[in-house]
C-alpha positions as CSV (number, residue, x, y, z in Angstrom):
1,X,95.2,114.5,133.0
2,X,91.8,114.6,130.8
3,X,91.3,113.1,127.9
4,X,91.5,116.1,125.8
5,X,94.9,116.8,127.3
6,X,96.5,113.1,126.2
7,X,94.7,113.0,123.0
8,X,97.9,115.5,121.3
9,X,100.6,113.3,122.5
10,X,98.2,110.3,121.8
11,X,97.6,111.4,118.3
12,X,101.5,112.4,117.9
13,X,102.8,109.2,119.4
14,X,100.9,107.3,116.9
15,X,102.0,109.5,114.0
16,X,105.6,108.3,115.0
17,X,104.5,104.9,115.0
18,X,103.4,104.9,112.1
19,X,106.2,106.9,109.9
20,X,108.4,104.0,111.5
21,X,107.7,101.7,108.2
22,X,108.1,104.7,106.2
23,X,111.8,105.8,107.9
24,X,113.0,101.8,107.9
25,X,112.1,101.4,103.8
26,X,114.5,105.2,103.4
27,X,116.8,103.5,105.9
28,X,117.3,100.3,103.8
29,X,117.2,102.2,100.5
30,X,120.4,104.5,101.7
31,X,122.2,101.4,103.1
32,X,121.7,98.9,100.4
33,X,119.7,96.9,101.9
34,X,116.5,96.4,99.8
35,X,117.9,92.8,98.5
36,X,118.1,91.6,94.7
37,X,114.8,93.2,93.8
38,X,114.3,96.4,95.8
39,X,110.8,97.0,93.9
40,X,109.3,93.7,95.3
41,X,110.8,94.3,98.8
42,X,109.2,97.7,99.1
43,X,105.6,96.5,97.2
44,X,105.7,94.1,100.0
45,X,106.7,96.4,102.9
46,X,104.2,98.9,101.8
47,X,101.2,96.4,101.0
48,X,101.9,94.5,104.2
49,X,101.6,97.7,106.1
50,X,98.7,99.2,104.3
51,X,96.6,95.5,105.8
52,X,98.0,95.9,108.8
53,X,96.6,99.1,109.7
54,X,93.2,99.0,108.1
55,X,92.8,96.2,110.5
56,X,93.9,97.9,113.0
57,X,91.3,100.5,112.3
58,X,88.9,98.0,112.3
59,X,89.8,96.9,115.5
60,X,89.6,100.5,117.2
61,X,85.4,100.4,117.4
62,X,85.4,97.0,118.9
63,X,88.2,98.0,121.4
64,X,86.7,101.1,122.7
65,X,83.4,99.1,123.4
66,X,85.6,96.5,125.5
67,X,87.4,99.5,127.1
68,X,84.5,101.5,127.8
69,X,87.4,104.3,126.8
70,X,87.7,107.2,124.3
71,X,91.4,107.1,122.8
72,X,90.6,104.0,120.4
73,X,88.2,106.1,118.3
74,X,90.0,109.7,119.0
75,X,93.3,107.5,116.7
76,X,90.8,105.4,114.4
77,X,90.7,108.2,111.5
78,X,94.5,109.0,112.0
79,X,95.1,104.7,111.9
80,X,92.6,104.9,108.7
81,X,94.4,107.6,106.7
82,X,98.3,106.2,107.2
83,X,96.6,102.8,106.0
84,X,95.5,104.9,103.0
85,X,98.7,106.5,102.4
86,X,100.9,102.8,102.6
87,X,98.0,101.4,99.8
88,X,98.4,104.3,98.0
89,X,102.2,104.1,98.0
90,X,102.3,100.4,97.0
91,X,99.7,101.2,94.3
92,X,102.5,103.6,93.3
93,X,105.3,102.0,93.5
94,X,103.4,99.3,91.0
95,X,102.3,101.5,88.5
96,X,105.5,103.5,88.3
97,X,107.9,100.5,88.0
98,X,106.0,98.1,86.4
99,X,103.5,99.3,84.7
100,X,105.7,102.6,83.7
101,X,102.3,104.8,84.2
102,X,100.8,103.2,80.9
103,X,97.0,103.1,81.9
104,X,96.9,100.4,79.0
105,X,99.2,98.1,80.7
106,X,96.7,98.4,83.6
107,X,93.9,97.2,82.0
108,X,95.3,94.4,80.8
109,X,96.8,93.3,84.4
110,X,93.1,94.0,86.1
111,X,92.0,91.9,83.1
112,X,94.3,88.6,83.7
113,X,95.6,89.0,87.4
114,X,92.5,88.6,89.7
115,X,94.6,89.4,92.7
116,X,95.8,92.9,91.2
117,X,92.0,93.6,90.5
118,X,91.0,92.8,94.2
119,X,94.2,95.0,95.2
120,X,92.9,97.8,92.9
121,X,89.4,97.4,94.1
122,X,90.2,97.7,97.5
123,X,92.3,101.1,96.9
124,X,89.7,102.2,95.0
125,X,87.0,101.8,97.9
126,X,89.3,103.3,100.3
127,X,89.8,106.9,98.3
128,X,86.4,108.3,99.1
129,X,86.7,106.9,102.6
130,X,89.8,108.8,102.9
131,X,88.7,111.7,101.2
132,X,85.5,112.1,103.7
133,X,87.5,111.7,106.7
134,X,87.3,115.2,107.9
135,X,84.2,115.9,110.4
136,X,83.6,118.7,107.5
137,X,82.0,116.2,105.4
138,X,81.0,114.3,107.8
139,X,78.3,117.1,108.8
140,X,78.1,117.6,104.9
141,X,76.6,113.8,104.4
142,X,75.2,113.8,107.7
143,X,73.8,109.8,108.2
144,X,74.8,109.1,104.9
145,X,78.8,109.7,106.2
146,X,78.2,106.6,108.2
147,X,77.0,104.4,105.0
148,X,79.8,105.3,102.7
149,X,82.3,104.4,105.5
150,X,81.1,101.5,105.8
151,X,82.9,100.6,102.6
152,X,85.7,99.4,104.7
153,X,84.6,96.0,104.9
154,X,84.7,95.0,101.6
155,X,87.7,96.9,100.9
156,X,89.7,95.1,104.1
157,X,88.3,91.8,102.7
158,X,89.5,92.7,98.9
159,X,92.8,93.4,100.7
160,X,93.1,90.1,102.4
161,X,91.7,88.6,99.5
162,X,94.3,90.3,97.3
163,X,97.6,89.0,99.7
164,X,96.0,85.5,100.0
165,X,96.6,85.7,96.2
166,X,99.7,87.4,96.1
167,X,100.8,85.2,98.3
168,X,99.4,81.9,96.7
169,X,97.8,80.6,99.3
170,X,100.6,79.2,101.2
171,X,102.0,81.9,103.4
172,X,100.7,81.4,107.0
173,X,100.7,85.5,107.5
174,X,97.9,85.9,104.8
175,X,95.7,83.1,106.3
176,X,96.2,84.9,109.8
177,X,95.5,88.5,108.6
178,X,92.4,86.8,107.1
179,X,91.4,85.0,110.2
180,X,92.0,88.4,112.4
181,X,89.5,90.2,110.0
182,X,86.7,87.6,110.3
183,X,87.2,87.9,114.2
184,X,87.1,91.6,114.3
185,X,83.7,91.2,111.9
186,X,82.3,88.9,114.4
187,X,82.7,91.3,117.3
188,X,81.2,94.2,116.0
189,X,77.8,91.8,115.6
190,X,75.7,93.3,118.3
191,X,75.3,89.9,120.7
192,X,79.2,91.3,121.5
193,X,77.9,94.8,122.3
194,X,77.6,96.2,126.2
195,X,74.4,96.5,127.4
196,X,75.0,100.0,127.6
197,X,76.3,100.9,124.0
């Protein structure tokens, strides 16, 4: 079996994987089981998945080098976008339930919550990342693709930054997300790289 053969079950098994968080949060909704404060619960879920798989992303370049194999990278756009679409969701959920859509309301949270501006900023550096993910515009910005997209760093250490907050400082998961970014920063310095790549 060729690689273009297993990409379409590749690409479709991790489509299921990743619709998993999406089908338990509907599960727990429809059987009560969101806890005293369903809003937090799913801000959580939803956050905690948006890191999870922008670091996986990250980790998809670095893997393929070890690997000397194509599937890491063939998935890293599909990994990218679900991470989008959980950080867009727990953006959502925020501004429909506590802020009630008032753009005022947001203002004054960006102005006196640092971890809710980190959290923003990240989103915010992670729509036109998502929005050029097509090989359309990437031919359309040519090197320049490669630049903007590059705006993943900051936004993954905005997000860590902005759980690490959330969090207060005390949750061992935040540190651990944190540590797992700096590792995967490290390995994409080129004294990690194959001789050959």
């Amino acid at each position: 079996m060729t690689a273009s053969t297993r990409s379409p079950r590749l690409r479709l098994a991790v489509f299921i994987l990743c619709a998993l968080p999406v089908a338990a949060a509907v599960y727990w909704a429809a059987s009560g089981q969101l806890g005293a404060n369903p809003v937090e619960t799913l801000l959580h879920h939803t956050g905690l998945w948006a890191l999870r798989l922008l670091l996986l992303t990250l980790a998809m370049t670095p893997l393929q080098r070890r690997l000397a194999r194509p599937w890491p990278v063939h998935i890293r756009r599909q990994l990218g976008l679900w991470c989008f679409f959980y950080a867009l969701v727990h953006f959502s959920l925020f501004a429909v339930f506590d802020l009630e859509l008032r753009l005022d309301l947001l203002g004054e949270e960006l102005l006196e919550r640092p971890y809710i501006t980190v959290g923003f900023s990240a989103l915010c550096l992670l729509l036109p990342l998502a929005l050029t993910s097509t090989r359309g515009w990437q031919r359309r910005l040519g090197r320049g693709w490669k630049k903007l997209h590059r705006l993943v760093y900051p936004a993954a250490a905005l997000a860590c930054l902005h759980f690490l907050w959330k969090t207060k400082v005390d949750e061992p998961e935040a540190a651990a997300y944190a540590m797992i970014l700096a590792l995967l920063l490290i390995l994409r310095l080129p004294v990690w790289r194959r001789p050959d790549h």
